[in-house]
C-alpha positions in Angstrom: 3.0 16.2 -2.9 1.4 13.2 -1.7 4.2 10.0 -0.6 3.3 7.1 -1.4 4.8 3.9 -0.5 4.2 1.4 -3.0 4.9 -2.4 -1.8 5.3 -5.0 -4.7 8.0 -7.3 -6.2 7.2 -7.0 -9.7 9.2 -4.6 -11.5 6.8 -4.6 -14.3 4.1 -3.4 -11.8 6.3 -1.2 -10.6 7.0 0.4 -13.1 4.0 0.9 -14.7 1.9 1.8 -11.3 5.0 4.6 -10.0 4.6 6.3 -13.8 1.3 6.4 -13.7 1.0 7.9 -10.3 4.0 10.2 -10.8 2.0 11.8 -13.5 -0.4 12.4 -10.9 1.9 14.0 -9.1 2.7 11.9 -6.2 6.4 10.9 -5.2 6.2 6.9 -5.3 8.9 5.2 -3.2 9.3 1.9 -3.7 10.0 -1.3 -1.1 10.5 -4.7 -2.8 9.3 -7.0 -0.1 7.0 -6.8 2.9 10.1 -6.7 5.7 11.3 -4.0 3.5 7.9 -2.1 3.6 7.6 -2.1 7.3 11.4 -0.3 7.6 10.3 2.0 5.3 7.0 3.0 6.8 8.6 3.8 9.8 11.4 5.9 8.6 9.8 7.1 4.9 6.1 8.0 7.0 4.4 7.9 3.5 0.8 9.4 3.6 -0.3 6.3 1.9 0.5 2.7 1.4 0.1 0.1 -1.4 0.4 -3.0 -0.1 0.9 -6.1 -3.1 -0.5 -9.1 -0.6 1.8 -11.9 -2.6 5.7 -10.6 -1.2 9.1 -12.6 -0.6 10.4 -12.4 3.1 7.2 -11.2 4.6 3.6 -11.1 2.6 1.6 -8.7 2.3 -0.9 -9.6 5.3 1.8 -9.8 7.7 3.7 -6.3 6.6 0.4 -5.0 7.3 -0.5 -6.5 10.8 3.2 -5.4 12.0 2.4 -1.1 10.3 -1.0 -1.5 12.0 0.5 -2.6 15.0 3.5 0.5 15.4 3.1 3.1 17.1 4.5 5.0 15.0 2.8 3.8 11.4 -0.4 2.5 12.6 -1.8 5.7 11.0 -0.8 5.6 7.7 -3.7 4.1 5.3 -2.9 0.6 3.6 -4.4 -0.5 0.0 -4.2 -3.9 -0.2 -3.6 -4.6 -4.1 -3.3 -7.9 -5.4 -3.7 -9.5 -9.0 -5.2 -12.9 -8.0 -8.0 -11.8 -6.4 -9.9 -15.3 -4.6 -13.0 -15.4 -2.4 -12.1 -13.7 1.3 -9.0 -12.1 0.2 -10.6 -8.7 0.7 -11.8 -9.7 4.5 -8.9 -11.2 5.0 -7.0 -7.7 4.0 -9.1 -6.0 6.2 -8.9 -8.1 8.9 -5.2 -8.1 8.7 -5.8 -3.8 9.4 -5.8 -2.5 5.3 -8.0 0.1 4.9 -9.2 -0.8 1.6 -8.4 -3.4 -1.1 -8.5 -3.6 -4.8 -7.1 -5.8 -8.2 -4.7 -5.8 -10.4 -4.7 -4.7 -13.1 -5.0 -1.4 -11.4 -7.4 1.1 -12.9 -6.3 4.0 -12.1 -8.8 6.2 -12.0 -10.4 4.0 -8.6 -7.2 3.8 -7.1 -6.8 7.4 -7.3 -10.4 7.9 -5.8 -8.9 5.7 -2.9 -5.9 7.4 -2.4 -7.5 11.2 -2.0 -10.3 9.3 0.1 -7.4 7.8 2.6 -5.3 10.4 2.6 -5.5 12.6 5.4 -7.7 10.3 7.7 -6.7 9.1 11.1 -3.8 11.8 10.9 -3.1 13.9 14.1 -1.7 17.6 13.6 
């Protein structure tokens, strides 16, 4: 099964995002702020990571910039997700090292696409 690291505060998002991706049959762990996130990269090495951009203790952009920069988690794809999507925020994702970006509310069905396109890339065996 695919891990997936799911970075948000909300535990209405939470929720509804880890059910709907458990039924998809992916193990969903969650961190509840971006310092949070980091630690668990490291020790959880998801195969994936869904980054909410708007986090207490460290946002979204910076938990990202510090995974990109480990050695040991810059692999590990990042989807930015955020619900209040403004002009640049997807450049600005990128630039901060996500892989890919999208809005909330989630539909699924795209994340899901970006997930099984992610998953796998930049690994080393």
């Amino acid at each position: 099964m695919t891990k997936v690291l799911y970075v948000e505060d909300n535990e209405d998002n939470v929720y509804v995002l880890k059910s709907r991706l458990a039924r998809k049959g992916y193990t969903v762990l969650i961190a509840s702020d971006g310092a949070q996130g980091v630690s668990m990269a490291a020790t959880e090495q998801p195969e994936i990571i869904l980054m909410d951009l708007s986090l207490p203790v460290l946002d979204g952009w910076e938990a990202t910039r510090r995974i990109k920069a480990g050695e040991g988690t810059r692999h590990i794809p990042v989807i930015a997700l955020t619900a209040h999507a403004m002009t640049g925020d997807r450049e600005q994702a990128l630039a901060a090292g996500c892989d890919d970006f999208d809005t909330k509310p989630v539909e699924i069905a795209r994340l899901i696409d970006k997930i099984q396109s992610l998953v796998g890339k930049g690994r080393v065996s």
